[in-house]
C-alpha positions in Angstrom: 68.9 -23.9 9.5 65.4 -25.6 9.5 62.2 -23.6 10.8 61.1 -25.5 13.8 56.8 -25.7 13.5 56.2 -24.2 17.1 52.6 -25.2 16.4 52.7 -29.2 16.8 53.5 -28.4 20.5 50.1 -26.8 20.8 47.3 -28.7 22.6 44.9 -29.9 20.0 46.9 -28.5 17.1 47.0 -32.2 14.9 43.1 -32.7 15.7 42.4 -29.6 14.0 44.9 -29.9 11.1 43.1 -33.5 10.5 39.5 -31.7 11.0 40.8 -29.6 8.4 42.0 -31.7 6.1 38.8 -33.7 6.4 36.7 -30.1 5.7 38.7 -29.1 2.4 37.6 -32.8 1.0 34.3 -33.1 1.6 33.1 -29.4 3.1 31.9 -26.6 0.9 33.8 -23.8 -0.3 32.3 -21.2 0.6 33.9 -18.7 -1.9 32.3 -20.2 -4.8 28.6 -19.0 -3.3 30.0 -15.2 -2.6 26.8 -13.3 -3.6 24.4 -16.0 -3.3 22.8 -14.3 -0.4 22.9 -11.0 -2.1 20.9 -12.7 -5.4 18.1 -14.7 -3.3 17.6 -11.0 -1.6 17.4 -9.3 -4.8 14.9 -11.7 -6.3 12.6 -11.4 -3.6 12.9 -7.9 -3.2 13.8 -6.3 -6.3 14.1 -2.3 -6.9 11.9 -2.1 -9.7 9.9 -4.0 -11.9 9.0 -4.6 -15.5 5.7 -5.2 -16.1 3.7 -5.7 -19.1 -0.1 -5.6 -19.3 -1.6 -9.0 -20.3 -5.3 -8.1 -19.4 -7.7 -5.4 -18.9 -11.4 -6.3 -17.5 -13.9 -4.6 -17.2 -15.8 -4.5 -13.3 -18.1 -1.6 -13.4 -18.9 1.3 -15.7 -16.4 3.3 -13.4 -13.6 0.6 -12.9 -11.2 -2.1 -14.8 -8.6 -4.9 -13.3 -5.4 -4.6 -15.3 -3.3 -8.0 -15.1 0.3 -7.9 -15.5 2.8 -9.8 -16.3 6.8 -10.3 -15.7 8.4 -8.8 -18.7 11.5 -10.2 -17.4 12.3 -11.7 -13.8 10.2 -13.9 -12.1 7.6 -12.0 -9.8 8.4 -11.9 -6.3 6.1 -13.1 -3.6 3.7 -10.6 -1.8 1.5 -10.9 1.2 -2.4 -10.3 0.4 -2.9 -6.6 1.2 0.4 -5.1 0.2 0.4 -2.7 -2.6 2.8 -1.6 -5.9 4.1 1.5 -6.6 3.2 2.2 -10.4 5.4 4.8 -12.7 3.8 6.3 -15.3 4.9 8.8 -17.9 2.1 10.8 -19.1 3.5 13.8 -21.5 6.5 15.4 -19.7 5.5 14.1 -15.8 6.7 10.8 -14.7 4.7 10.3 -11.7 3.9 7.6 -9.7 0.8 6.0 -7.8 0.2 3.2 -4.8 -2.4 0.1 -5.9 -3.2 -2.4 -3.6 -2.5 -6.1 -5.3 -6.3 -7.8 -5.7 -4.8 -10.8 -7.0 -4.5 -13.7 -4.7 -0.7 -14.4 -3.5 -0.6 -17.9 -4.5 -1.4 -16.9 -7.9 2.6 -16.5 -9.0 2.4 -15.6 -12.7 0.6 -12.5 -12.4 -0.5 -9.2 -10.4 -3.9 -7.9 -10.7 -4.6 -4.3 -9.9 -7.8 -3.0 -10.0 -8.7 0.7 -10.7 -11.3 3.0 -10.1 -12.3 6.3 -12.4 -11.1 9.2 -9.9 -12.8 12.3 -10.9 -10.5 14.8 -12.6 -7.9 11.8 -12.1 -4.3 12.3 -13.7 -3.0 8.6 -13.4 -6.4 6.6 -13.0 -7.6 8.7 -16.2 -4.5 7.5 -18.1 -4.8 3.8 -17.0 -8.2 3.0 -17.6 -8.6 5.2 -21.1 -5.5 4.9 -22.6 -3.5 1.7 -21.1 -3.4 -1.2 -24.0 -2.7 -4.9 -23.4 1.4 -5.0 -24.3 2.7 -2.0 -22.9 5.0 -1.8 -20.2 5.5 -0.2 -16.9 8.1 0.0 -14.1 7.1 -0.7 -10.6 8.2 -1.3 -7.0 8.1 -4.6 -5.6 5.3 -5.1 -3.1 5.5 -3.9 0.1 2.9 -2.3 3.1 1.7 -3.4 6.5 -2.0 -3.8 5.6 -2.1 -7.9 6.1 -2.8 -10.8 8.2 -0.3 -11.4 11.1 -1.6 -14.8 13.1 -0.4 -14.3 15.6 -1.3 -10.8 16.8 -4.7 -10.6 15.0 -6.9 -13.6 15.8 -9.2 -15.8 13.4 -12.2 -13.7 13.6 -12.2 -10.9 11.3 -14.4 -7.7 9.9 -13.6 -6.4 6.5 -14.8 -2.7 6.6 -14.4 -1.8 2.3 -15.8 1.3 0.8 -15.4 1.9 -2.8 -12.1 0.8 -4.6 -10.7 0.1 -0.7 -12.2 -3.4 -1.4 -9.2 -4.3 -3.4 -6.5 -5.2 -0.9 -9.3 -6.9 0.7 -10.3 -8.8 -1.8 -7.0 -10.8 -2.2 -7.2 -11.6 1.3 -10.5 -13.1 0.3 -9.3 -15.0 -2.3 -6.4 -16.5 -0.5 -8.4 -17.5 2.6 -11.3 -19.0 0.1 -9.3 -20.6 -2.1 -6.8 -21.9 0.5 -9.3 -22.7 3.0 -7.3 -21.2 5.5 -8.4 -21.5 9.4 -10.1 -17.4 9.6 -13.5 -16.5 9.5 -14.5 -13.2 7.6 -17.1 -11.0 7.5 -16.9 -8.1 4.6 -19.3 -5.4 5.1 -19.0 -3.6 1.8 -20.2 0.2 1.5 -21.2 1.2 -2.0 -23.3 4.1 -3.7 -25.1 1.8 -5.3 -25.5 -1.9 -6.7 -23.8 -0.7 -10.2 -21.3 0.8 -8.2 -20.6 -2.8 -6.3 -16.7 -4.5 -7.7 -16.4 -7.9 -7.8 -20.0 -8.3 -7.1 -21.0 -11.6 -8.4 -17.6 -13.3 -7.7 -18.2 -12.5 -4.0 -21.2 -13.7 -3.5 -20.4 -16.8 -5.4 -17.6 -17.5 -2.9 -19.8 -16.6 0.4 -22.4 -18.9 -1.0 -19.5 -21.8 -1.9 -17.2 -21.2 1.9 -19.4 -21.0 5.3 -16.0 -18.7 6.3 -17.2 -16.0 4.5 -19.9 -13.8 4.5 -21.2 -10.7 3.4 -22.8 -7.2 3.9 -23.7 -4.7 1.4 -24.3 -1.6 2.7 -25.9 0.7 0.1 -26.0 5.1 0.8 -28.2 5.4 -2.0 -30.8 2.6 -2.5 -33.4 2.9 -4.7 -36.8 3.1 -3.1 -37.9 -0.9 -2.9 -34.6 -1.7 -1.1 -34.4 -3.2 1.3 -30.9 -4.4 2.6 -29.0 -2.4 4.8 -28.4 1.2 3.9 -26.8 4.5 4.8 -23.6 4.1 6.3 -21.1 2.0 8.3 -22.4 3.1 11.9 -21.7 1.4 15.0 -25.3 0.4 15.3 -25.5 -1.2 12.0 -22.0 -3.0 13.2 -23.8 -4.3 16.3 -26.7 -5.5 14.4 -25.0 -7.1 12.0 -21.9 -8.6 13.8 -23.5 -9.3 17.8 -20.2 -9.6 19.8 -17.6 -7.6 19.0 -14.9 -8.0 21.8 -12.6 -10.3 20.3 -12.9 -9.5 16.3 -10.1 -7.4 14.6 -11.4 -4.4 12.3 -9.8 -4.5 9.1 -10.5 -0.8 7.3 -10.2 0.4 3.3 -11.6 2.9 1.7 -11.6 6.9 0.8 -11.0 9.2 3.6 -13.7 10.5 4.5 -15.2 6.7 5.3 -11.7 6.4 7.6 -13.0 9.6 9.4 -16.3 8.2 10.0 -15.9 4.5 10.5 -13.3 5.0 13.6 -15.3 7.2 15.4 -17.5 4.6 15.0 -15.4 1.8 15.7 -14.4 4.2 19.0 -18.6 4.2 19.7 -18.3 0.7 20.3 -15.0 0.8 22.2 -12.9 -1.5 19.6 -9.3 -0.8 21.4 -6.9 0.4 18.4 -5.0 -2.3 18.3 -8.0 -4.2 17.1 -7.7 -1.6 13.9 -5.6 -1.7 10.8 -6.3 0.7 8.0 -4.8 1.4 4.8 -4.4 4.5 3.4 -4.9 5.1 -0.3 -3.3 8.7 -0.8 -3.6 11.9 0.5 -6.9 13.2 1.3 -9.3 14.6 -2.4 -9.9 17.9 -0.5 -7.1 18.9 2.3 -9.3 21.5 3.3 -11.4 19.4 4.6 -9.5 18.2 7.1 -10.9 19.8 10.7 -6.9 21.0 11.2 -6.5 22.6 7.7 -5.8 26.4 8.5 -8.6 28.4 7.4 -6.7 31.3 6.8 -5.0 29.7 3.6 -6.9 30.0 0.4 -5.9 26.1 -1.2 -5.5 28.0 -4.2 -2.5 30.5 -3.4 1.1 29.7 -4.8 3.9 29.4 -3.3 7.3 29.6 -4.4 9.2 26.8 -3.9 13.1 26.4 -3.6 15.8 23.6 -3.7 19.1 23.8 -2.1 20.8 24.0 -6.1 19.3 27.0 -7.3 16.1 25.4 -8.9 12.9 27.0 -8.4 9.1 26.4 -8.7 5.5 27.2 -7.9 3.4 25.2 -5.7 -0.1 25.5 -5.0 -1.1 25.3 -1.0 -4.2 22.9 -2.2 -2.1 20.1 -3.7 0.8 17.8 -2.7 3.8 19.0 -2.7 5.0 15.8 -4.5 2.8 16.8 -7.2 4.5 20.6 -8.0 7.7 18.3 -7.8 7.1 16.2 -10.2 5.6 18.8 -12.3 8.9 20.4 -12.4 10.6 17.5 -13.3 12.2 16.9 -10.2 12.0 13.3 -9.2 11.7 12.1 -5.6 11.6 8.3 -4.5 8.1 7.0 -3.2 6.4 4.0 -2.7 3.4 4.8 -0.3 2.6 8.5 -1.5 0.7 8.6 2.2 3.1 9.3 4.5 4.3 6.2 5.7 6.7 4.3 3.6 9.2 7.5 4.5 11.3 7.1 1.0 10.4 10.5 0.1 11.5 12.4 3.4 13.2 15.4 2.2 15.0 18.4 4.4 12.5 21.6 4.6 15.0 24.6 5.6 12.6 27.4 5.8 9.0 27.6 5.6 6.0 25.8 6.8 4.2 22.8 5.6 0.6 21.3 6.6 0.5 17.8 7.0 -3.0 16.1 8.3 -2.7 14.3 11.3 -2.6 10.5 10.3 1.0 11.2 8.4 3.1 9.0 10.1 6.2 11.5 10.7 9.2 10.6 13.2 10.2 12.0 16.1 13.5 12.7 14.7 11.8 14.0 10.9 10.3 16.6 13.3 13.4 17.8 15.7 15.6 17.8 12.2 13.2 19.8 9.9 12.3 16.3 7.2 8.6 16.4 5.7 6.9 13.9 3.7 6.6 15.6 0.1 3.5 13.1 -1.0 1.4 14.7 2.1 3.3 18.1 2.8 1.1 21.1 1.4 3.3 24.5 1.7 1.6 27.1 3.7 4.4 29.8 2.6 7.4 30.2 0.8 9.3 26.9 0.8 13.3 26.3 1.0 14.1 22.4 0.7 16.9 20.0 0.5 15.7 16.9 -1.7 
């Protein structure tokens, strides 16, 4: 007995078989793209990184900008201001630090970094005296907040750089200058001292070439026929130099101790906080002096530190407890190492931790017991779930 085709007495049924027909001879197939999607994704933002060092150059007597290159997949696009996360392996610790990308993003083919001599340094040490043009190193792929949104932050703007913190700046610099992009800029760079100065030539070069641009050095230790401006970044010197500030948006880099000052500041001249985006380069050089730091902890006292499988180790109260992990060979994912990228969130059972007040912790990483290892100190006896 034949099979009657109950669908030919469906309204509309030989319009769509001959829509159908007409889509398997000229449409797409889309089973031959499966994974496309997933590929475009991955090339823009990949895992990791291979990197090889093209480039070292020298910018002060303290401070060098290492170029790299792709030692493999093309280098995915970044937005001027974000960062890398660089791994290093330095005798037995595989560790990792955050550096702000100086190079313009336009410029595809490479990433600059640029790196300042931190004083008893462990990474910055190993980059800048040991590094060689050829090796290789493993990074994240850009990421970070620190950049230029249109629409929310306006066309006037005030860089605020202090030391290395010029570097994410700096690429914003570039790409507005060389771009000639539709913002105005005004950097108002603090240094120690002229030597002390990066990129000092190239940016007055481009404030004398782009009426977009200009610039402030602000000197705290001027020698004695100087006569620019000096001391630090105070709301009076702001008002001097800049006149109206209502509608400018305050764009702040640089150690912590200029973060602590410069927004008090900033607050002095009633700059609303949405006006204000800082990036943060690392935990603080001395917790202790943070005004919340208890007292009654000597930085140098050791802990004892636990995980959930058994493994145990010492931790100092003074430093990260990121560090004393990756001391012990235990290996936690980061990015930031500041407290905000949240890859590194781990479970803290028992114990207590300090964290300084800018750590960007959830409401849920503190009703579930999660710290942030790269800005948790241990203030006792630590039990944790990694």
């Amino acid at each position: 007995m034949a099979k009657i085709d109950y669908r030919k007495d469906i309204q509309g049924y030989e319009q769509l078989r001959g829509e159908i027909e007409i889509l398997n001879k000229y449409g797409t197939d889309y089973e031959s793209h499966r994974g496309s999607v997933t590929r475009v994704i991955d090339r823009l933002h990949p895992t990791r990184l291979q990197l090889k060092v093209s480039e070292i150059k020298k910018e002060t007597g303290t401070t060098k900008t290492i170029r790299f290159i792709s030692s493999g997949r093309r280098l995915p696009p970044f937005q001027a201001g974000q960062y890398i996360n660089l791994f290093v392996k330095i005798g037995d610790v595989r560790t990792s630090r955050p550096y702000s990308l100086s190079s313009a993003p336009h410029q595809t083919g490479f990433y600059d970094i640029t790196v300042r001599k931190v004083e008893s340094g462990f990474v910055s040490s190993y980059l800048l005296d040991e590094l060689q043009v050829g090796d290789e190193l493993e990074s994240t792929a850009p990421a970070g907040y620190f950049y230029h949104n249109p629409i929310f932050h306006g066309k006037d703007l005030v860089f605020l750089a202090g030391g290395s913190g010029i570097t994410p700046l700096m690429s914003m610099i570039r790409e507005v200058t060389d771009r000639g992009l539709n913002l105005n800029i005004h950097l108002i760079y603090g240094s120690r001292n002229y030597e002390d100065i990066i990129y000092y030539d190239e940016i007055e070069e481009r404030a004398a070439r782009h009426s977009q641009f200009r610039v402030t050095h602000v000197i705290s230790e001027p020698p004695s026929d100087y006569t620019g401006c000096c001391g630090f970044i105070s709301a009076d010197l702001l008002r001097d130099v800049l006149g109206d500030v209502s509608d400018k948006t305050f764009y702040l880099c640089g150690p912590d101790a200029m973060y602590r000052f410069c927004r008090q500041e900033l607050s002095n001249l009633c700059i609303p906080k949405k006006k204000i985006r800082n990036e943060m380069f690392g935990p603080p050089a001395d917790i202790t002096s943070d005004q919340y730091w208890p007292t009654q902890i000597n930085p140098r006292t050791t802990f004892k530190v636990t995980v959930h499988n058994g493994k145990t180790f010492p931790a100092v109260a003074g430093e990260t407890l990121m560090a004393s992990l990756e001391r012990a060979g235990l290996s936690v994912p980061s990015s930031c190492r500041s407290g905000e990228c949240s890859l590194c969130r781990t479970k803290l059972l028992s114990g207590t931790v300090f964290h300084p007040r800018s750590v960007k912790l959830r409401k849920s990483d503190i009703k579930y017991g999660y710290i942030h290892p790269c800005v948790a100190y241990p203030l006792e006896d630590l039990l944790i779930i990694i």
